[in-house]
Biopython code that builds the backbone (N, CA, C, O; Angstrom):
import numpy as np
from Bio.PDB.StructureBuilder import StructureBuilder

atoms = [
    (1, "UNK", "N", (112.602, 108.769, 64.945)),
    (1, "UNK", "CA", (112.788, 108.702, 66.371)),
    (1, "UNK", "C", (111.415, 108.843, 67.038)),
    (1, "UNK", "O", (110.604, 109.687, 66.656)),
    (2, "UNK", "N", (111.154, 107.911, 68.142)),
    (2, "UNK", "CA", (109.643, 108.071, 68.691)),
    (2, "UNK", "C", (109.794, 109.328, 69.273)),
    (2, "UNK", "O", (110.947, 109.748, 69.376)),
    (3, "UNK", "N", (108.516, 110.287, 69.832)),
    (3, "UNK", "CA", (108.376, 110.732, 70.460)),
    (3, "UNK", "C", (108.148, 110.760, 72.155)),
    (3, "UNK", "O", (107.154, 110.046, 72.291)),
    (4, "UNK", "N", (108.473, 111.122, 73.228)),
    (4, "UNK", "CA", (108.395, 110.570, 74.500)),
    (4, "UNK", "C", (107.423, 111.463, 75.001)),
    (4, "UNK", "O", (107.421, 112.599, 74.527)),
    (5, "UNK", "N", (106.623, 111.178, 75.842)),
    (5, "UNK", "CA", (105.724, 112.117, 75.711)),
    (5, "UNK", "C", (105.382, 111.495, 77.233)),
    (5, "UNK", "O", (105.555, 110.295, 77.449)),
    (6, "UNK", "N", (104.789, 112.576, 78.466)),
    (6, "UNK", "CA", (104.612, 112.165, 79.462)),
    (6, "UNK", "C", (103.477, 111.620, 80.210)),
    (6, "UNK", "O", (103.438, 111.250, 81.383)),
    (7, "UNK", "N", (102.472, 111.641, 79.233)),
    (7, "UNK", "CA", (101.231, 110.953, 79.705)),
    (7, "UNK", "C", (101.296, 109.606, 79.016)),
    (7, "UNK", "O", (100.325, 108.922, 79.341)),
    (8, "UNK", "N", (102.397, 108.784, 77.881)),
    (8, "UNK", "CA", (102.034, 108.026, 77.152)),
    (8, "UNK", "C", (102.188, 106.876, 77.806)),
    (8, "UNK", "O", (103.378, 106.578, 77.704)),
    (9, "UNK", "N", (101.382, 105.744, 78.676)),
    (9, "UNK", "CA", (101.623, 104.536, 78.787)),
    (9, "UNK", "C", (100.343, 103.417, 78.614)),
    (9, "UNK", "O", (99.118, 103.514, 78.677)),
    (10, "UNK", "N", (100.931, 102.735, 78.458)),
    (10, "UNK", "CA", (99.503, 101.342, 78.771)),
    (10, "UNK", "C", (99.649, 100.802, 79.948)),
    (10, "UNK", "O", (100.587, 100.624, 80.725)),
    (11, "UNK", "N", (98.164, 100.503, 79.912)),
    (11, "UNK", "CA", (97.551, 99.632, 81.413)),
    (11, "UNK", "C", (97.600, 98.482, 80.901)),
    (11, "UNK", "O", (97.716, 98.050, 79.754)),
    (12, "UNK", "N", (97.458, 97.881, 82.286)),
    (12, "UNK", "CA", (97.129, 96.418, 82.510)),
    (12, "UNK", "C", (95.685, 96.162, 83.080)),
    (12, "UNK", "O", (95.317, 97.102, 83.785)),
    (13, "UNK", "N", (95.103, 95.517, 83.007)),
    (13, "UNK", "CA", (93.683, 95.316, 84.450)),
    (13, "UNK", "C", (93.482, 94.349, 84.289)),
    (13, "UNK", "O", (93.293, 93.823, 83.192)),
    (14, "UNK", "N", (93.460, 93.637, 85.761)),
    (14, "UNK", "CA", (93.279, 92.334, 86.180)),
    (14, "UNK", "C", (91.906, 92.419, 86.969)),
    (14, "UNK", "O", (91.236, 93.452, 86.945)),
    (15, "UNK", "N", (91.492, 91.213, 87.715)),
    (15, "UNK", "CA", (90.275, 91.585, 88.536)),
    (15, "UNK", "C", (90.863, 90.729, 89.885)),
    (15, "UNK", "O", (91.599, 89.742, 89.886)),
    (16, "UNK", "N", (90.273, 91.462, 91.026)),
    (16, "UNK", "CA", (90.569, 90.902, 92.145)),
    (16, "UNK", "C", (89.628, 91.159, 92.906)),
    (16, "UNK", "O", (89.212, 92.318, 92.930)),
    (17, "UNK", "N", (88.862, 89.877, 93.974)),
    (17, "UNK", "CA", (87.564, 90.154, 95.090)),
    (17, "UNK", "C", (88.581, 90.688, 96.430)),
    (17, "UNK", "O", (89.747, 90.362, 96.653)),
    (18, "UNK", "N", (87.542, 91.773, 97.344)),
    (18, "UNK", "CA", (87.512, 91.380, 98.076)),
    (18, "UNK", "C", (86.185, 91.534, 99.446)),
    (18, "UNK", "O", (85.281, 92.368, 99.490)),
    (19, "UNK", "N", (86.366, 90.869, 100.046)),
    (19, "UNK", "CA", (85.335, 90.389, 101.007)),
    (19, "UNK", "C", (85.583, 91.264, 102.750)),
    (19, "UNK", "O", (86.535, 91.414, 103.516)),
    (20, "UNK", "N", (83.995, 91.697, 102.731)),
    (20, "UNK", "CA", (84.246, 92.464, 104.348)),
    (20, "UNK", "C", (82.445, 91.974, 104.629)),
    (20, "UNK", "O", (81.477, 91.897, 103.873)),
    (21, "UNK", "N", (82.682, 91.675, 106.367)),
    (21, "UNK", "CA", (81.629, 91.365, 107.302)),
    (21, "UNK", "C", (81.108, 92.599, 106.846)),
    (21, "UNK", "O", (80.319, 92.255, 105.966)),
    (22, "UNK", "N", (81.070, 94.377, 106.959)),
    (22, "UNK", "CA", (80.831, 95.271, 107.022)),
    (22, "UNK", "C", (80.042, 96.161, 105.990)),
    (22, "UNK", "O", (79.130, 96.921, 106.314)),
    (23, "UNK", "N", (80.608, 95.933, 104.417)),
    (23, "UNK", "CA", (79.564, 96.390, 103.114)),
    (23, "UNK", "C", (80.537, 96.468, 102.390)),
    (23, "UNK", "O", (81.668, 96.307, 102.851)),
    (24, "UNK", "N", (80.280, 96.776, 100.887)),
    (24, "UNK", "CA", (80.774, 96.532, 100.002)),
    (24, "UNK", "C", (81.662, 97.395, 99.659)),
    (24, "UNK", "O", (82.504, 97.111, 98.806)),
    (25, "UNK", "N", (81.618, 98.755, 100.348)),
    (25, "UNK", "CA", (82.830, 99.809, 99.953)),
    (25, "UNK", "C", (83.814, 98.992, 101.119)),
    (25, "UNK", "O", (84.813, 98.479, 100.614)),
    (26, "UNK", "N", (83.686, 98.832, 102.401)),
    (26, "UNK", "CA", (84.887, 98.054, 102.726)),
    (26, "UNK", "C", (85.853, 97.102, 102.168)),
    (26, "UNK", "O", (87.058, 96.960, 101.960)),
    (27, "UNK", "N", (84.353, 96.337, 101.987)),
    (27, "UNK", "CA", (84.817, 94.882, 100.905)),
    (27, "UNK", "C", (86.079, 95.390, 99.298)),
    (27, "UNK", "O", (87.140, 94.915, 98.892)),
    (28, "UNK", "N", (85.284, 96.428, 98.888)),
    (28, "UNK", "CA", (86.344, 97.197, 97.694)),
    (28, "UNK", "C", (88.139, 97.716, 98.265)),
    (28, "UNK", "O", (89.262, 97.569, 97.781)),
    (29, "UNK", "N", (87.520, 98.432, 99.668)),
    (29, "UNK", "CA", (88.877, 99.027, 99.931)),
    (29, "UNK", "C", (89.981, 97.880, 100.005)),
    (29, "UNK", "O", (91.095, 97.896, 99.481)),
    (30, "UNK", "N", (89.286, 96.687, 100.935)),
    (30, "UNK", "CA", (90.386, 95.422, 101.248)),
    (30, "UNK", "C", (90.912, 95.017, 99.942)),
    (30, "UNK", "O", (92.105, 94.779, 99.756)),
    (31, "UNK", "N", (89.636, 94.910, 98.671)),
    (31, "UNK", "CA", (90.360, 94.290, 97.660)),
    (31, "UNK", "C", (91.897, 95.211, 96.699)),
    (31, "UNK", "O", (92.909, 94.706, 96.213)),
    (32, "UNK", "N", (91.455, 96.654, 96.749)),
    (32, "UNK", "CA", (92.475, 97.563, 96.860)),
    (32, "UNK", "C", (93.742, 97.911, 97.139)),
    (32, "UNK", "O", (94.668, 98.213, 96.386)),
    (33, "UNK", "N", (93.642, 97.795, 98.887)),
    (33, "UNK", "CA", (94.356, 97.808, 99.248)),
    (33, "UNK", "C", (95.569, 96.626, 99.589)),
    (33, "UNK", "O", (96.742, 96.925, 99.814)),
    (34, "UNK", "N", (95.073, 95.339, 99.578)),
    (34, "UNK", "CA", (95.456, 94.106, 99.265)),
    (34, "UNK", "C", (96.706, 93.995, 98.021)),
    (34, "UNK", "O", (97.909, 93.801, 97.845)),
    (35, "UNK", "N", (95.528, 94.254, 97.398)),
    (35, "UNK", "CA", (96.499, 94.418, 95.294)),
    (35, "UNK", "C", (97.845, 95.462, 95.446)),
    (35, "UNK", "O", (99.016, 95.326, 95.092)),
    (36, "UNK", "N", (97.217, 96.419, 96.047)),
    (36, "UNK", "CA", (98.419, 97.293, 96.354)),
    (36, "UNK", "C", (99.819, 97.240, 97.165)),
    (36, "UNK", "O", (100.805, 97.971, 97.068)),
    (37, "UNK", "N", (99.657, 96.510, 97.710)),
    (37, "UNK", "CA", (100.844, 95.415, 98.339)),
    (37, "UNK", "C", (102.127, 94.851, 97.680)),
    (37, "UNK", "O", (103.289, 94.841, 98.088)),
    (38, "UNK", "N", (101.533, 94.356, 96.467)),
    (38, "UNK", "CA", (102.061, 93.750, 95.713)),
    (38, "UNK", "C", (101.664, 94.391, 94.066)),
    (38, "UNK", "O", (101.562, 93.382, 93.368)),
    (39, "UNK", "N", (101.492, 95.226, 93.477)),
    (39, "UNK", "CA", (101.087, 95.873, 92.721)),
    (39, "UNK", "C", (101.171, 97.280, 92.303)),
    (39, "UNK", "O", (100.276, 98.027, 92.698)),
    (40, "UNK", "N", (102.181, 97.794, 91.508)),
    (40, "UNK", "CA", (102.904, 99.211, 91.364)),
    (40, "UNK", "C", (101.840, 99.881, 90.420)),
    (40, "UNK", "O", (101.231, 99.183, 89.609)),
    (41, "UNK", "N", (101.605, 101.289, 90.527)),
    (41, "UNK", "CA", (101.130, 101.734, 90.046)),
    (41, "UNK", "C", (99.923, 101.974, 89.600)),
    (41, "UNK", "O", (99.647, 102.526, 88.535)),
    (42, "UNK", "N", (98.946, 101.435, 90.663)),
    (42, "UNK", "CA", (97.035, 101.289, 90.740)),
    (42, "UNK", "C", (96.620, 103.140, 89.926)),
    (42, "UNK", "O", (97.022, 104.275, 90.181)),
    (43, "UNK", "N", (95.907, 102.715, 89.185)),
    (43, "UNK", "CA", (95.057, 103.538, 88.643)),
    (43, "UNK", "C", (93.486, 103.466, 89.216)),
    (43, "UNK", "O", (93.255, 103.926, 90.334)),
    (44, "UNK", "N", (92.577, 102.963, 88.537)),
    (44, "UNK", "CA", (91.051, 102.633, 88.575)),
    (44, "UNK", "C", (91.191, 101.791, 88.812)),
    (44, "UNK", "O", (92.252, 101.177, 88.705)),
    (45, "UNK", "N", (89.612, 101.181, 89.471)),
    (45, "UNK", "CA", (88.956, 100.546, 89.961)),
    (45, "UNK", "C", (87.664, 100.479, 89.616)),
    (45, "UNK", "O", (86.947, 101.388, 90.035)),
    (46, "UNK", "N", (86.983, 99.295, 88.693)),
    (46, "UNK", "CA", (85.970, 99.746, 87.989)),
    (46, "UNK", "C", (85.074, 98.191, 88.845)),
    (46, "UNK", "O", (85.527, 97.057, 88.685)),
    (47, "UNK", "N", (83.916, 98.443, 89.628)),
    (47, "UNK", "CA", (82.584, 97.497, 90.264)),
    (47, "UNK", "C", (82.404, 96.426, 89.043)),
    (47, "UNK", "O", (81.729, 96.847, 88.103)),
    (48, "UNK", "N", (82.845, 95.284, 88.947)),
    (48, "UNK", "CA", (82.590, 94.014, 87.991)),
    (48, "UNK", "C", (81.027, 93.359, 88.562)),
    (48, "UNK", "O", (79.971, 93.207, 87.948)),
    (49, "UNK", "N", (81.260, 93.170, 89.464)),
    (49, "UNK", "CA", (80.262, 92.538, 89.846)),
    (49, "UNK", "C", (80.409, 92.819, 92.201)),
    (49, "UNK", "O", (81.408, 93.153, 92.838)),
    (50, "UNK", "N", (79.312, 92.565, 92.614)),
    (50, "UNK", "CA", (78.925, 92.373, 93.870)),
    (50, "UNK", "C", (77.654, 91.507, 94.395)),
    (50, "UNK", "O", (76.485, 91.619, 94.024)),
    (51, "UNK", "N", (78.285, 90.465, 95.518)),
    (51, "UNK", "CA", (77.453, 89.802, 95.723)),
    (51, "UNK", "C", (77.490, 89.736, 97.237)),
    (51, "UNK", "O", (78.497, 90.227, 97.747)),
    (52, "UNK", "N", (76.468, 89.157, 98.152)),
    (52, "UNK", "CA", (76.476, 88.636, 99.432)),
    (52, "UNK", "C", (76.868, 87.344, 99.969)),
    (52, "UNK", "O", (76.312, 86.637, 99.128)),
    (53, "UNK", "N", (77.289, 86.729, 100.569)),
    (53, "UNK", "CA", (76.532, 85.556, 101.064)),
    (53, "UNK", "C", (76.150, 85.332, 102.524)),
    (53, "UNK", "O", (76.770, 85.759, 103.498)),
    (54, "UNK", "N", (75.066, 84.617, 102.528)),
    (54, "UNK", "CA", (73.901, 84.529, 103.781)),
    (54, "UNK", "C", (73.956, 83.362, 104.725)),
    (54, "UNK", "O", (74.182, 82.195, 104.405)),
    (55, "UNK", "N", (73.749, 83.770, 105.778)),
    (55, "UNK", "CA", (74.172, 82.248, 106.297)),
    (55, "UNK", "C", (72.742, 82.738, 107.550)),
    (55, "UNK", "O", (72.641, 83.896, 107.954)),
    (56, "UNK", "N", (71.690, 81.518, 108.027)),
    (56, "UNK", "CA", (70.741, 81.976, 108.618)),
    (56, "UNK", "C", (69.885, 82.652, 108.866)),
    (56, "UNK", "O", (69.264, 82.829, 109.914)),
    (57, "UNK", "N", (69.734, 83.427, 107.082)),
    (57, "UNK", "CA", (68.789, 84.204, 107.005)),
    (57, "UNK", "C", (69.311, 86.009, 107.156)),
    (57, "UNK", "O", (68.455, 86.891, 107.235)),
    (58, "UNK", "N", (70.423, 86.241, 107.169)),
    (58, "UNK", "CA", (71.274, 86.996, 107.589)),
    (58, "UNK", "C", (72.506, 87.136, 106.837)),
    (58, "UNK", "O", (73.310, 86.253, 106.538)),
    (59, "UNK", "N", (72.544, 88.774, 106.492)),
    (59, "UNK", "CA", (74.172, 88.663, 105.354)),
    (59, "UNK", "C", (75.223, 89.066, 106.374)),
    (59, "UNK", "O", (75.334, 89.948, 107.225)),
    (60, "UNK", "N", (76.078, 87.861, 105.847)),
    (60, "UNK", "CA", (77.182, 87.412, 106.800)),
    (60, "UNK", "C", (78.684, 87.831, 106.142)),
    (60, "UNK", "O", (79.815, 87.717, 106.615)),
    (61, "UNK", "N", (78.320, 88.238, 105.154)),
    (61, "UNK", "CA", (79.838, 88.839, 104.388)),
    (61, "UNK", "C", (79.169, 89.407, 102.704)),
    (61, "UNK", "O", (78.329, 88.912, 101.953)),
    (62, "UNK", "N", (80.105, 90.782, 102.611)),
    (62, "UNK", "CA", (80.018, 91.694, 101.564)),
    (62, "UNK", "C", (81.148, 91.294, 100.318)),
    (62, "UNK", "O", (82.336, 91.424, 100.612)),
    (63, "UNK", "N", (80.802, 90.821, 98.964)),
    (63, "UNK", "CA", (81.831, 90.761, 98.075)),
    (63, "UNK", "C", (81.854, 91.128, 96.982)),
    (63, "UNK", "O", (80.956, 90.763, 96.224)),
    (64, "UNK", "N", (82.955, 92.030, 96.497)),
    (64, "UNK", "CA", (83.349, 92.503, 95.790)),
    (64, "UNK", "C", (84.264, 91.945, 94.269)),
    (64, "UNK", "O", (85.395, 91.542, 94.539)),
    (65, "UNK", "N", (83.904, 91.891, 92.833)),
    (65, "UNK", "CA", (85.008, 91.574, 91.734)),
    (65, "UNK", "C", (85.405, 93.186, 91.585)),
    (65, "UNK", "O", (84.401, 93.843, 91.861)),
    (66, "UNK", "N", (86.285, 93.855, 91.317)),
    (66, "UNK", "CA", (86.825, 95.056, 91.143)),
    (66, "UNK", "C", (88.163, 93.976, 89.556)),
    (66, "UNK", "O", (88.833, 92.943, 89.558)),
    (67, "UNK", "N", (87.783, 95.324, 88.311)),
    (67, "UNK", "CA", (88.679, 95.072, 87.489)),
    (67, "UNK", "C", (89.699, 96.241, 88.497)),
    (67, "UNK", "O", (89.394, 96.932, 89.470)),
    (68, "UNK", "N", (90.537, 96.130, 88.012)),
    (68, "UNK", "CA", (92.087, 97.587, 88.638)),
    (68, "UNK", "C", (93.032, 97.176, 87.732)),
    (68, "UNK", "O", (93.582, 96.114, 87.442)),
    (69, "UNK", "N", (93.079, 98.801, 87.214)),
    (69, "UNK", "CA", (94.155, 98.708, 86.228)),
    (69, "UNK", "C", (95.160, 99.481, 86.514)),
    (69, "UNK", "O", (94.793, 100.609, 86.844)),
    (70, "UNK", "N", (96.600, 99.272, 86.519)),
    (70, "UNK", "CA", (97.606, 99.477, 86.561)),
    (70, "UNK", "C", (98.584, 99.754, 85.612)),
    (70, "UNK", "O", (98.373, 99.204, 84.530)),
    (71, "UNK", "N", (99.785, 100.569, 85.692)),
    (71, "UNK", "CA", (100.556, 100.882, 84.553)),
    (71, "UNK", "C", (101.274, 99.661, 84.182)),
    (71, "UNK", "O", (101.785, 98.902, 85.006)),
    (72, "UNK", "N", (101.303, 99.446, 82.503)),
    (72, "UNK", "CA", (102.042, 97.924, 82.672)),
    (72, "UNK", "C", (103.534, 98.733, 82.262)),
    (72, "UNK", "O", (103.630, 99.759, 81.589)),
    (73, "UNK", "N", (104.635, 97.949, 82.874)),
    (73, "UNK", "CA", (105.893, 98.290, 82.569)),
    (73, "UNK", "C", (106.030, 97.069, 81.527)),
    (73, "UNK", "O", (105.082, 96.289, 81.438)),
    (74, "UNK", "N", (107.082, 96.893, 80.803)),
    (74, "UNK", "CA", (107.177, 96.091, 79.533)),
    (74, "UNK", "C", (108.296, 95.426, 79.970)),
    (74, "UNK", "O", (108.453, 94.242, 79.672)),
    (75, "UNK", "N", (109.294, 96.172, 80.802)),
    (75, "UNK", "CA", (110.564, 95.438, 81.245)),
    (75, "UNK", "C", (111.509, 95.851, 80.217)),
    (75, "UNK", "O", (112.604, 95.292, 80.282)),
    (76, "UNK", "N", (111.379, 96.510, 79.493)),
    (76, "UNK", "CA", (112.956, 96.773, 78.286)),
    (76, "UNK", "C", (113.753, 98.067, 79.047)),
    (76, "UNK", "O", (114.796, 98.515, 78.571)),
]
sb = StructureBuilder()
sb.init_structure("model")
sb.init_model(0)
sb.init_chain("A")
sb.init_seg("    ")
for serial, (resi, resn, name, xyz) in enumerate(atoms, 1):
    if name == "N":
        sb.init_residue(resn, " ", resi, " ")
    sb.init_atom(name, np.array(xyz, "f"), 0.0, 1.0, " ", f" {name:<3s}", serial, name[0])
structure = sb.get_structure()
């Protein structure tokens, strides 16, 4: 018989951007809070990558890849 045990599950982690006029912890929260919408059980949030883009010499938007991992349910 398995044992059940209350810390025992697996994650999932996907990656999702997201983008703010403002800086890159914004840019993180939107991508966050976004996923979380539609997405049970957010754990971490681990910085993949961050970039800008410039328009006139001037940064015009903050972006964020965030892996986020979540509890995976299996469905049984």
């Amino acid at each position: 018989m398995a044992e059940s045990h209350p810390f025992r599950f697996a994650s999932r982690v996907t990656e999702v951007i997201g983008v703010s006029s403002e800086s890159w912890e914004a840019a993180a929260r939107n991508a966050v809070e976004t996923a979380a919408k539609t997405v049970r059980d957010l754990r971490i949030a681990e910085v993949v990558r961050q970039d800008i883009s410039i328009e006139d010499g001037k940064v015009s938007s903050y972006r964020v890849r965030l892996g986020i991992s979540f509890k995976y349910e299996s469905g049984d």
